[in-house]
N, CA, C and O atoms as a GROMACS GRO file, in nm:
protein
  524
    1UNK      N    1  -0.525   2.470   3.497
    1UNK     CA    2  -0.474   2.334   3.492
    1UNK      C    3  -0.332   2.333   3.546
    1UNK      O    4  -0.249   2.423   3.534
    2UNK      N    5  -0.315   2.199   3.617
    2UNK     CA    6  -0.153   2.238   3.669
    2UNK      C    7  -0.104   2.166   3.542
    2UNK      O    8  -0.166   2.097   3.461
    3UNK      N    9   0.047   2.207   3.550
    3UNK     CA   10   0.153   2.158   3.524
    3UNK      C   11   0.164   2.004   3.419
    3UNK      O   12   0.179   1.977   3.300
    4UNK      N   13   0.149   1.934   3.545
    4UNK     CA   14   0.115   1.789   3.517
    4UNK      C   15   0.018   1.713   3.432
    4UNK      O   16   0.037   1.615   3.359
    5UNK      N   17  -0.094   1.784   3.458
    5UNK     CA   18  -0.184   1.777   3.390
    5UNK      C   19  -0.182   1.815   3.229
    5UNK      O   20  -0.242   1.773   3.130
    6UNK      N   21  -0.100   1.900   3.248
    6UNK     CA   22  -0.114   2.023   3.108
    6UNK      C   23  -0.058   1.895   3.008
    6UNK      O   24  -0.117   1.838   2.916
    7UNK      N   25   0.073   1.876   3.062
    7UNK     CA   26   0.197   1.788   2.992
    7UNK      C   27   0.134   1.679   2.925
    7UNK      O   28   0.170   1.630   2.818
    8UNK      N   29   0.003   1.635   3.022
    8UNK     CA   30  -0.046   1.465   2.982
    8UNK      C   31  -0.111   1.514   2.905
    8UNK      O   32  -0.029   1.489   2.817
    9UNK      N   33  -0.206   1.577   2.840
    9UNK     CA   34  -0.341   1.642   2.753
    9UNK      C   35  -0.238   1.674   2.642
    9UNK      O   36  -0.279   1.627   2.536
   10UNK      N   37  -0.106   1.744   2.626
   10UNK     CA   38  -0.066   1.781   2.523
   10UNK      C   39   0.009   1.676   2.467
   10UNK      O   40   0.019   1.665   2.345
   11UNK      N   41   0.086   1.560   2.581
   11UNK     CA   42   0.139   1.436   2.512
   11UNK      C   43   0.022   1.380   2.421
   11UNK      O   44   0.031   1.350   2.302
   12UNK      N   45  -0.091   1.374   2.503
   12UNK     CA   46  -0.217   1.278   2.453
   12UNK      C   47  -0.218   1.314   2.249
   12UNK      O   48  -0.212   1.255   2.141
   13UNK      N   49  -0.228   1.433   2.301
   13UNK     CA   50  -0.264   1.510   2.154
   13UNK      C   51  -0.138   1.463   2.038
   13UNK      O   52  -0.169   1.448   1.919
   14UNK      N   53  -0.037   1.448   2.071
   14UNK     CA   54   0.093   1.476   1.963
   14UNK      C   55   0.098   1.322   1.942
   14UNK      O   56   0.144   1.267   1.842
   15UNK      N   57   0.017   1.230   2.104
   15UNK     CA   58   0.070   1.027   2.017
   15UNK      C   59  -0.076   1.017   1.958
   15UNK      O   60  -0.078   0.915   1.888
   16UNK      N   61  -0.208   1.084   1.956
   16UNK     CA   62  -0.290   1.050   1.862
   16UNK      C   63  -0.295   1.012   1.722
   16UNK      O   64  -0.348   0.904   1.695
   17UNK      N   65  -0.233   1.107   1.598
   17UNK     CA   66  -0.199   1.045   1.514
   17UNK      C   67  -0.106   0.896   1.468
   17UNK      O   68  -0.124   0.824   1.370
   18UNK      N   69  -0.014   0.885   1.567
   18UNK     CA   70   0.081   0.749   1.626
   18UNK      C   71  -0.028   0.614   1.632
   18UNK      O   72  -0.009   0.513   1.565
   19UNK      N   73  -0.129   0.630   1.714
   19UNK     CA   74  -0.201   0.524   1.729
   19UNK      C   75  -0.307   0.502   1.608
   19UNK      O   76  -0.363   0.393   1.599
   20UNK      N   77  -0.338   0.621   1.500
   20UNK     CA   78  -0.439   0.595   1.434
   20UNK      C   79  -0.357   0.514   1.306
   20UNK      O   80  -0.420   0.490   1.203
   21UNK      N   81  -0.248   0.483   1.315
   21UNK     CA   82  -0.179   0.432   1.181
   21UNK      C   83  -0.179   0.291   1.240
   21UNK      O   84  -0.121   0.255   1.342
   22UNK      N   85  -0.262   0.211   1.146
   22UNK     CA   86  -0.208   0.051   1.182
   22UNK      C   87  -0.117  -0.070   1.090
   22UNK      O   88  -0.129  -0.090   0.969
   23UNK      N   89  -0.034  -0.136   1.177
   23UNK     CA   90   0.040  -0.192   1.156
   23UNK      C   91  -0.024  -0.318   1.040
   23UNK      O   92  -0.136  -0.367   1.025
   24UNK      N   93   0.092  -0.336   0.980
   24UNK     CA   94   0.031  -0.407   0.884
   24UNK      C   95  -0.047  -0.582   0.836
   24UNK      O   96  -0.108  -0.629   0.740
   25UNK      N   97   0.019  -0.641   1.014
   25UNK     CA   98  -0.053  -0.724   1.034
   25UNK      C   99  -0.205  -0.717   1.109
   25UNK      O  100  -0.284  -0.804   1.146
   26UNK      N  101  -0.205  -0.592   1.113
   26UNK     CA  102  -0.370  -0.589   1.189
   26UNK      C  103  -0.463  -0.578   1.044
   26UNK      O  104  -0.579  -0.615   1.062
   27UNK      N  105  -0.430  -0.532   0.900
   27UNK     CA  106  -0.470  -0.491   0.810
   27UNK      C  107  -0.490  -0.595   0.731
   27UNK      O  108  -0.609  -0.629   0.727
   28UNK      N  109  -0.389  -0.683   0.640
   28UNK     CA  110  -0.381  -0.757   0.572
   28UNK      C  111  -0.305  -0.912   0.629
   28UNK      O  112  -0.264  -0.929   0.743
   29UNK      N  113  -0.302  -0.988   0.546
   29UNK     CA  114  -0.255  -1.090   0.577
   29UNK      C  115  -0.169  -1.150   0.455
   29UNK      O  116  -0.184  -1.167   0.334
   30UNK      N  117  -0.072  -1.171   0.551
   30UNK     CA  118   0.101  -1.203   0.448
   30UNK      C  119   0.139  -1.306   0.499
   30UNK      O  120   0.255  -1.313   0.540
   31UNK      N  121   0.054  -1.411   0.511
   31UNK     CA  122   0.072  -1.589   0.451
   31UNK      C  123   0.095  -1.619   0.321
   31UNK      O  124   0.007  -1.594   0.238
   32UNK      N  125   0.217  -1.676   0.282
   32UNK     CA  126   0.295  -1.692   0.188
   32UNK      C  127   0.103  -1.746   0.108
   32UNK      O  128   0.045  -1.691   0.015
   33UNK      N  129   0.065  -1.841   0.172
   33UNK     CA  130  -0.026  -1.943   0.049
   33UNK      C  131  -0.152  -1.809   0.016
   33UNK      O  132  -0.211  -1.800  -0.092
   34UNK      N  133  -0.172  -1.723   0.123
   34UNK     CA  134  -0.275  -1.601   0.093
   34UNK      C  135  -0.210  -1.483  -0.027
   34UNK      O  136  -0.283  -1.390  -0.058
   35UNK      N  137  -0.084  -1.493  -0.084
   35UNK     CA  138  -0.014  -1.380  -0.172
   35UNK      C  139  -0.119  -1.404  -0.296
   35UNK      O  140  -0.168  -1.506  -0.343
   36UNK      N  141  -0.134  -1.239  -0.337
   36UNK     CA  142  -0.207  -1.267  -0.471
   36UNK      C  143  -0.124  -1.193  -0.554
   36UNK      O  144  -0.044  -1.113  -0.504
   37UNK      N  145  -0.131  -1.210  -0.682
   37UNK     CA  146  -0.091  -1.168  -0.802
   37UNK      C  147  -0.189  -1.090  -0.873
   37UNK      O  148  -0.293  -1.149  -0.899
   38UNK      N  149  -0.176  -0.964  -0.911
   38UNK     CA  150  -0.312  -0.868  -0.972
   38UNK      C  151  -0.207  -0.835  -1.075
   38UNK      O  152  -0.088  -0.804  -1.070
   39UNK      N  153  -0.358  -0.863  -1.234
   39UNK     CA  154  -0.307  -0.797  -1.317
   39UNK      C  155  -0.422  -0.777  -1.401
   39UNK      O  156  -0.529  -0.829  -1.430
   40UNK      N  157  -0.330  -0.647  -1.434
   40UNK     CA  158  -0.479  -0.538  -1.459
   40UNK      C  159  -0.424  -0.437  -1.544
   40UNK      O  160  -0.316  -0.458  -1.599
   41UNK      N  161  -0.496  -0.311  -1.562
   41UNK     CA  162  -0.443  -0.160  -1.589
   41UNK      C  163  -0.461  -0.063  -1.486
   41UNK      O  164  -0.566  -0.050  -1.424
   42UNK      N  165  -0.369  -0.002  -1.471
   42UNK     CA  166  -0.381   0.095  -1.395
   42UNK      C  167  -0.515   0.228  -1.408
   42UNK      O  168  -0.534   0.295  -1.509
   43UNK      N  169  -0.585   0.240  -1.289
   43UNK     CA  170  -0.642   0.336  -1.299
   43UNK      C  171  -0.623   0.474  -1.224
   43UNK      O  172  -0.700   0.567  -1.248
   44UNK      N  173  -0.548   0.482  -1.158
   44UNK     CA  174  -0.485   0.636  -1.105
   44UNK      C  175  -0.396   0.551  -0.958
   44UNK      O  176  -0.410   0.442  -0.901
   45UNK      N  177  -0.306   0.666  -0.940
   45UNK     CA  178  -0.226   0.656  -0.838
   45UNK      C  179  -0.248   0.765  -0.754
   45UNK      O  180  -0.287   0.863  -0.818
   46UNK      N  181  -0.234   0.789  -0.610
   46UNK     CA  182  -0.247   0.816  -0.537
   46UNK      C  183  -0.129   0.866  -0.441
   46UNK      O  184  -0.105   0.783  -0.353
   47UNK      N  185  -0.035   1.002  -0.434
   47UNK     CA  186   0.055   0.962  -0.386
   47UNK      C  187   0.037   1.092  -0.276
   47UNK      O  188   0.056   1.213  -0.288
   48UNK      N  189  -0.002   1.015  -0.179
   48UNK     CA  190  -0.004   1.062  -0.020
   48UNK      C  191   0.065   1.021   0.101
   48UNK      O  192   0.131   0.917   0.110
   49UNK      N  193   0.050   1.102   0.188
   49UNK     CA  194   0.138   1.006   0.310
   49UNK      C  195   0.007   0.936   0.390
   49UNK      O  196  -0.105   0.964   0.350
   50UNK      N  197   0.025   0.838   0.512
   50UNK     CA  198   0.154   0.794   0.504
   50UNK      C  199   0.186   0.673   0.397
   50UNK      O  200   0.278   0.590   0.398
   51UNK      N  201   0.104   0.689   0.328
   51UNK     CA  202   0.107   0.563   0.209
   51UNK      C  203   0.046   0.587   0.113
   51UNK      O  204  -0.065   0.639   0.132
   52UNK      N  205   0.100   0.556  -0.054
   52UNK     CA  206   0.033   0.590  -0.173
   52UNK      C  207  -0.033   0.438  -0.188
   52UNK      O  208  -0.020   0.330  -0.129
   53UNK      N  209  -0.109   0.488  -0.293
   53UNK     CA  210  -0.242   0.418  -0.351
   53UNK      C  211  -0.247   0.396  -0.470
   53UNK      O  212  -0.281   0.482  -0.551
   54UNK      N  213  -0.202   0.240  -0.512
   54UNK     CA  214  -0.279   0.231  -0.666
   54UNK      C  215  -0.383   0.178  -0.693
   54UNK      O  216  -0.406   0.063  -0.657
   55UNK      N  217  -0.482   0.261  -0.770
   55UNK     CA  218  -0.630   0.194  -0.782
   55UNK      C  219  -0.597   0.085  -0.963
   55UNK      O  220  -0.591   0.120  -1.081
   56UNK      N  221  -0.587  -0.027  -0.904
   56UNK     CA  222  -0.583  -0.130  -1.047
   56UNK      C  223  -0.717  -0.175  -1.075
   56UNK      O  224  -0.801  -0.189  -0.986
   57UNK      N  225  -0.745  -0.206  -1.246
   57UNK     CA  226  -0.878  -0.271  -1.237
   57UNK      C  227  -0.838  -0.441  -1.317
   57UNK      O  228  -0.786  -0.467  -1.425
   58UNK      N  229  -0.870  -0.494  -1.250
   58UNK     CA  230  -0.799  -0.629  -1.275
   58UNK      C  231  -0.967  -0.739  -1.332
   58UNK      O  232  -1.076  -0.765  -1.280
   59UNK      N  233  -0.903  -0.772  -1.456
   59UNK     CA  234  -1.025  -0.898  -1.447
   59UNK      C  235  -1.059  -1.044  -1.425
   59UNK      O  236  -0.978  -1.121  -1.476
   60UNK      N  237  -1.136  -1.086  -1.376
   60UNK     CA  238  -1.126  -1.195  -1.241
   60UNK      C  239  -1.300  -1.222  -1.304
   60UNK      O  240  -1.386  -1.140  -1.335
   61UNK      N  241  -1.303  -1.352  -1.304
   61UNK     CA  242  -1.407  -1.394  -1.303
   61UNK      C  243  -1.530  -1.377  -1.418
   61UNK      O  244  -1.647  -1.415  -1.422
   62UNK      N  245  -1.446  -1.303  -1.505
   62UNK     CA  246  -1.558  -1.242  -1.636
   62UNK      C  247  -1.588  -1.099  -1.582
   62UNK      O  248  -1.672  -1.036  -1.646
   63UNK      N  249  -1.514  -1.021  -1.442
   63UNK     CA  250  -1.559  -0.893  -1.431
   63UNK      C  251  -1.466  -0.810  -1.419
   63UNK      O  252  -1.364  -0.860  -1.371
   64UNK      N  253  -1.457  -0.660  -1.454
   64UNK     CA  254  -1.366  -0.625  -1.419
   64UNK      C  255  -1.398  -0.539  -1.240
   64UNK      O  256  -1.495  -0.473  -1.205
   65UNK      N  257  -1.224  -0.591  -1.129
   65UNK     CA  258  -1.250  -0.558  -1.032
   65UNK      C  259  -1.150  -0.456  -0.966
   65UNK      O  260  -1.037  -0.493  -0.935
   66UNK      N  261  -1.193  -0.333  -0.945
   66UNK     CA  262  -1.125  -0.203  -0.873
   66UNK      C  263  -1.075  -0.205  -0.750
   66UNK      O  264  -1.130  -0.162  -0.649
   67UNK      N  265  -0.921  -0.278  -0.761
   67UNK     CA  266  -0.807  -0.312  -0.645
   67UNK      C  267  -0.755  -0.157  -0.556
   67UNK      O  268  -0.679  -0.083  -0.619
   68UNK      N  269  -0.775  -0.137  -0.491
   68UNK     CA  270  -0.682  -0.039  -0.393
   68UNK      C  271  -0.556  -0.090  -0.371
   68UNK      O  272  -0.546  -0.172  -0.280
   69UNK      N  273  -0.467  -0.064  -0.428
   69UNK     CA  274  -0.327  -0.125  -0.323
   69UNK      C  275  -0.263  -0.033  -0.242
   69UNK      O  276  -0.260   0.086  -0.271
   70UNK      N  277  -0.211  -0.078  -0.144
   70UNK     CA  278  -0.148   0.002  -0.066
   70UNK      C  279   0.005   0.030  -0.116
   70UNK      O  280   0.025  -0.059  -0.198
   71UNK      N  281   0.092   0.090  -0.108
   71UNK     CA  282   0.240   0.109  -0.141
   71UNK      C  283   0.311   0.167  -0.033
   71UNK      O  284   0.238   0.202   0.060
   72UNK      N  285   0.415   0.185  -0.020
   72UNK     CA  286   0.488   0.268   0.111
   72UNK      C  287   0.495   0.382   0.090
   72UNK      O  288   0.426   0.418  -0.005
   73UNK      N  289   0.569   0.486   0.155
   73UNK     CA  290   0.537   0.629   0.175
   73UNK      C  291   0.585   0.699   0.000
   73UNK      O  292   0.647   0.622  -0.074
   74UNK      N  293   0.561   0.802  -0.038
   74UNK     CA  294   0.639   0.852  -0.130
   74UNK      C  295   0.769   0.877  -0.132
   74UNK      O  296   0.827   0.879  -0.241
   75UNK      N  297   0.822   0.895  -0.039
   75UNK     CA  298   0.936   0.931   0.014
   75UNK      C  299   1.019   0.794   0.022
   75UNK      O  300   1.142   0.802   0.017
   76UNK      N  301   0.989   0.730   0.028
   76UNK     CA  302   0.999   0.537   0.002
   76UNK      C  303   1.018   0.475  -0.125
   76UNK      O  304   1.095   0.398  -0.182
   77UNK      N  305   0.903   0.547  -0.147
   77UNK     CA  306   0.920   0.458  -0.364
   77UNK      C  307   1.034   0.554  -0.428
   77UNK      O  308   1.136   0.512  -0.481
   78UNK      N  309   0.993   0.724  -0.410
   78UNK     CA  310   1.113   0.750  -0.502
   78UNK      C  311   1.270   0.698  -0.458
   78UNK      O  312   1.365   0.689  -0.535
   79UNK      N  313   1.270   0.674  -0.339
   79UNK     CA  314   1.392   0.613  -0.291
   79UNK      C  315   1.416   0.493  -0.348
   79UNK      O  316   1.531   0.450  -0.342
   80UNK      N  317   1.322   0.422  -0.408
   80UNK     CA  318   1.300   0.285  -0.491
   80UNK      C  319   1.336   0.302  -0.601
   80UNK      O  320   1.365   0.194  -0.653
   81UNK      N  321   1.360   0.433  -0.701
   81UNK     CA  322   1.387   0.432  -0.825
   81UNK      C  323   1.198   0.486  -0.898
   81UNK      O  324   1.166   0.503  -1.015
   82UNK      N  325   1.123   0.498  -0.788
   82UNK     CA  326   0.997   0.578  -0.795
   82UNK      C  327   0.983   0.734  -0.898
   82UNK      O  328   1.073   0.818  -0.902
   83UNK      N  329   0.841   0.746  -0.981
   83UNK     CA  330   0.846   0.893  -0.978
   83UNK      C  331   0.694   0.881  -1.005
   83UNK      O  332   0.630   0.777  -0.997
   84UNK      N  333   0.639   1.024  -1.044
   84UNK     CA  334   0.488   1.024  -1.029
   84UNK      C  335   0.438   1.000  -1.127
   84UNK      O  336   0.318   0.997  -1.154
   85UNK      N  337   0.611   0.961  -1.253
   85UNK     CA  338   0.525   0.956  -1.414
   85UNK      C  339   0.552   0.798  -1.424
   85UNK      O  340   0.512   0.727  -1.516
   86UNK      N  341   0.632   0.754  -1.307
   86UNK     CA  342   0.640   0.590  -1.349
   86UNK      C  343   0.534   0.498  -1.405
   86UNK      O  344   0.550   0.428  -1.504
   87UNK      N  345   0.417   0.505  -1.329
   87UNK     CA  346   0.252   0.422  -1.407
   87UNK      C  347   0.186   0.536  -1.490
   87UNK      O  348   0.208   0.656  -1.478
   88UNK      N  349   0.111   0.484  -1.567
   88UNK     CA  350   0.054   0.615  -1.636
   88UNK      C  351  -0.087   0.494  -1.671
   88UNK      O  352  -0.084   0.375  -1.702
   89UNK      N  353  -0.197   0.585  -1.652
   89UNK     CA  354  -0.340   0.554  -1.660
   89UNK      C  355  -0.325   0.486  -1.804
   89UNK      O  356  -0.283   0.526  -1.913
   90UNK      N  357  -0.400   0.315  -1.737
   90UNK     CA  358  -0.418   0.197  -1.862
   90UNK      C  359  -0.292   0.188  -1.883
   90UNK      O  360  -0.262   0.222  -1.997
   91UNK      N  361  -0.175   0.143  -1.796
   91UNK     CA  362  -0.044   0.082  -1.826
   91UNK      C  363  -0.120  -0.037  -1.788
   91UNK      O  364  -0.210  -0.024  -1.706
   92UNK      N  365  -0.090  -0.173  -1.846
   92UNK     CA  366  -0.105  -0.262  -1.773
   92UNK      C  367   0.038  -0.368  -1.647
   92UNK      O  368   0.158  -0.369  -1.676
   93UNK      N  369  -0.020  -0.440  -1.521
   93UNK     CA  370   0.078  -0.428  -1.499
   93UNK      C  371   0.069  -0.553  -1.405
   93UNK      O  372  -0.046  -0.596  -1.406
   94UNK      N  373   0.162  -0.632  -1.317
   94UNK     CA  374   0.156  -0.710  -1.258
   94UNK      C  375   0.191  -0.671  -1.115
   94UNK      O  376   0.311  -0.643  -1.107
   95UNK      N  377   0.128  -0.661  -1.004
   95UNK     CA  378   0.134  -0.666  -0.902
   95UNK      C  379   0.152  -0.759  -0.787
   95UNK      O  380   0.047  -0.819  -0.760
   96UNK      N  381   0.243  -0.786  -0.720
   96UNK     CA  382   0.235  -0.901  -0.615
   96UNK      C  383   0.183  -0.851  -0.499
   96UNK      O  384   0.228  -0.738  -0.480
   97UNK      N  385   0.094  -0.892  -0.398
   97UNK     CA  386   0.038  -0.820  -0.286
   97UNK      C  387  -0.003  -0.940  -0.167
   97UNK      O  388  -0.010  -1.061  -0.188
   98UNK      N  389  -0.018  -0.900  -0.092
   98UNK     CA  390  -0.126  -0.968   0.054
   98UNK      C  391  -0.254  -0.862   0.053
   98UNK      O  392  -0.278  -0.741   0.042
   99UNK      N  393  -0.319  -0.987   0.070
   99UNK     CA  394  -0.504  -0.938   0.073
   99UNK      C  395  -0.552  -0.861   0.196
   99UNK      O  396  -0.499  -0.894   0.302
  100UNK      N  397  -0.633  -0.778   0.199
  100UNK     CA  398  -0.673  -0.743   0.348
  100UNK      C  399  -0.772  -0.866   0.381
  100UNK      O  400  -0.837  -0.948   0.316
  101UNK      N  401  -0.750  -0.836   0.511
  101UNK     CA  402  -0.843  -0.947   0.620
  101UNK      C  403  -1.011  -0.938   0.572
  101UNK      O  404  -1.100  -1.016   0.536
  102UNK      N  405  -0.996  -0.820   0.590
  102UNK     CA  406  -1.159  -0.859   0.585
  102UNK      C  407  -1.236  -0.843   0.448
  102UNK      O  408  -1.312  -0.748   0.432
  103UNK      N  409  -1.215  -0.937   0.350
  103UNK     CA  410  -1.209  -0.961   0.219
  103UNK      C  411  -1.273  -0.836   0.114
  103UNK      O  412  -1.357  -0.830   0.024
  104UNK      N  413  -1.200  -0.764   0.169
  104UNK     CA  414  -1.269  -0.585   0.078
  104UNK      C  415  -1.150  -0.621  -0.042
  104UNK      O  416  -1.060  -0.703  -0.025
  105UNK      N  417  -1.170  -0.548  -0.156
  105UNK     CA  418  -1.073  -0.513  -0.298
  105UNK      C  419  -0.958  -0.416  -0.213
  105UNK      O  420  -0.953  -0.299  -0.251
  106UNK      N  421  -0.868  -0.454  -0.103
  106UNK     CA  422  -0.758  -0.407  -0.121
  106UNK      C  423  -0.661  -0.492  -0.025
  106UNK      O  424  -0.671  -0.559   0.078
  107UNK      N  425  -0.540  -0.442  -0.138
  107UNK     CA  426  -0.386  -0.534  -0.089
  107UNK      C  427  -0.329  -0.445  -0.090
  107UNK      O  428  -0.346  -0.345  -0.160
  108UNK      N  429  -0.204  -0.477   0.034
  108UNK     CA  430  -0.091  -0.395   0.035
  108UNK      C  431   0.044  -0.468  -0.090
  108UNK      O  432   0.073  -0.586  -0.112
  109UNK      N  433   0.077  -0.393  -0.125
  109UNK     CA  434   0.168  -0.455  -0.241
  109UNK      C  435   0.322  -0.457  -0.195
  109UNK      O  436   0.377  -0.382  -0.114
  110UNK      N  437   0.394  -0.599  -0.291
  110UNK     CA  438   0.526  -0.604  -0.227
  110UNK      C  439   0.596  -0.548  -0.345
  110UNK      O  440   0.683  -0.467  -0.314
  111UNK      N  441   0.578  -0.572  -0.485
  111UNK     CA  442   0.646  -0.516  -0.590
  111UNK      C  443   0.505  -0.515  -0.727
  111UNK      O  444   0.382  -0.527  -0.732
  112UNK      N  445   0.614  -0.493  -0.816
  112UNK     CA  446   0.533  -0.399  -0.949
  112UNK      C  447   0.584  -0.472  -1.036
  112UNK      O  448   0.701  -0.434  -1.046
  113UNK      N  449   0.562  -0.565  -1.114
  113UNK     CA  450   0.622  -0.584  -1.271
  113UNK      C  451   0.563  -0.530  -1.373
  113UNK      O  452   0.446  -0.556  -1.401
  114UNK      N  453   0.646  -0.439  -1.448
  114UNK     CA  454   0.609  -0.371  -1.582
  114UNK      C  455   0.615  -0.408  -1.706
  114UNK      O  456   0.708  -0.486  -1.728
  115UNK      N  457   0.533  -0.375  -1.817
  115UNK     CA  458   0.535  -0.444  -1.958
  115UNK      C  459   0.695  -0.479  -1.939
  115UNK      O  460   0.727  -0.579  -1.876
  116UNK      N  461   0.760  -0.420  -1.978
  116UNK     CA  462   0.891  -0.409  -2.060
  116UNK      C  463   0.997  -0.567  -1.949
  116UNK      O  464   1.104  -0.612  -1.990
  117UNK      N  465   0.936  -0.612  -1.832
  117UNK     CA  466   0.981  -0.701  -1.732
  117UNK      C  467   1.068  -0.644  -1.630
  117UNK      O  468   1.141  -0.703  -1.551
  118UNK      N  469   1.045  -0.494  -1.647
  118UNK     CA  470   1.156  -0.433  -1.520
  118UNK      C  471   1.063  -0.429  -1.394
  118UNK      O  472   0.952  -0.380  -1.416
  119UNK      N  473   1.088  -0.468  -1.274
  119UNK     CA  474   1.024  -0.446  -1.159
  119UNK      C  475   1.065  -0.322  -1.048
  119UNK      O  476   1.180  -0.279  -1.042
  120UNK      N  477   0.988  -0.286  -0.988
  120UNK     CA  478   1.016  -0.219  -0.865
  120UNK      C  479   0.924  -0.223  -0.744
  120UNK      O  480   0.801  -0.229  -0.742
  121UNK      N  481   1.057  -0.214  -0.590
  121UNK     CA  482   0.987  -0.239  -0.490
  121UNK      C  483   0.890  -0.149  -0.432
  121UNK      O  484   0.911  -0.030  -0.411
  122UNK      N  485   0.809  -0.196  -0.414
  122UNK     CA  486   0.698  -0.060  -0.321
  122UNK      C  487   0.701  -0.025  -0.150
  122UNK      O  488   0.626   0.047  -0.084
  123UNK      N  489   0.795  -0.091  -0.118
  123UNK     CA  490   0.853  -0.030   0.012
  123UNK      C  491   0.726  -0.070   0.117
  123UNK      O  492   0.692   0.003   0.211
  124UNK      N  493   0.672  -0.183   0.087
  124UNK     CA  494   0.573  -0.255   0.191
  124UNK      C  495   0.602  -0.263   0.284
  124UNK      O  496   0.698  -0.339   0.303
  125UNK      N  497   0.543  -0.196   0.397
  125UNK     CA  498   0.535  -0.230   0.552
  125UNK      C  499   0.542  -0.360   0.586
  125UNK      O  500   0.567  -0.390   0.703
  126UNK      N  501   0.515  -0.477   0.469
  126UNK     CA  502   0.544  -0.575   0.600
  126UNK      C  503   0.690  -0.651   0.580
  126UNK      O  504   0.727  -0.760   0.624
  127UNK      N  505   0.766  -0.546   0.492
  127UNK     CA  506   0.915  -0.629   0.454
  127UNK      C  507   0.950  -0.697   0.380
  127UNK      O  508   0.866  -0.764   0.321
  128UNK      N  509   1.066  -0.711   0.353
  128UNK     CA  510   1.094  -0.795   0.231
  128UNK      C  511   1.107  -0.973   0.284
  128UNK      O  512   1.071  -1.070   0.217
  129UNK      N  513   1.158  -0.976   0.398
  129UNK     CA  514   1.139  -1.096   0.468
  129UNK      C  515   1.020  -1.181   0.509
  129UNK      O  516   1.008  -1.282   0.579
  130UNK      N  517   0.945  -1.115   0.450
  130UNK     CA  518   0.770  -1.126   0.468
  130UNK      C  519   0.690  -1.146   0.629
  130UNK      O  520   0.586  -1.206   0.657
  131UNK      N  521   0.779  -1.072   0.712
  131UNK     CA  522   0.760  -1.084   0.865
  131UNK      C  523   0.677  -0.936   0.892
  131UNK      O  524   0.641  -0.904   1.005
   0.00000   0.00000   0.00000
């Protein structure tokens, strides 16, 4: 292989992961009148890159329903005042979020309100400006 060639096949390779992460308006939708409010108990957290995961089970309708939320990186929340003992399985809790598009059980979340009324931000991709 020449040269040239080599360079493009190995760029290709290093922006692949780059393109498989999507932006957060291709995902959910953060129209002020679409914001939901989940409240529930926590059922485990998830803390991976490039984004942690809280699985809430919230009840809605006479059922109970198993929310995915999205959160920002770990490296993000503990920068938030974050740690891994902050939720603890069956805290109950209030969540503010945008719904995904294609009406599956998950939101990316903008903050957390806890029993006690202290909140924290979850470092949402789509900003605090809601853009």
């Amino acid at each position: 292989m020449n040269r040239k060639l080599m360079t493009m096949v190995v760029a290709g390779m290093l922006a692949a992961p780059l393109v498989a992460h999507h932006s957060f308006s291709a995902e959910f939708d953060g129209s002020p009148e679409k914001r939901l409010t989940l409240t529930g108990r926590v059922a485990k957290m998830d803390w991976v890159n490039p984004h942690a995961w809280l699985y809430i089970d919230v009840d809605r309708n006479g059922k109970t329903e198993r929310w995915a939320v999205e959160f920002g990186s770990p490296n993000v929340l503990f920068r938030n005042g974050w740690s891994k003992t902050t939720l603890t399985e069956g805290m109950r809790i209030v969540v503010q979020a945008s719904p995904a598009k294609d009406g599956s059980l998950r939101a990316n979340s903008r903050g957390v309100e806890f029993p006690d009324g202290r909140k924290l931000d979850t470092g949402s991709s789509q900003g605090k400006d809601g853009k």
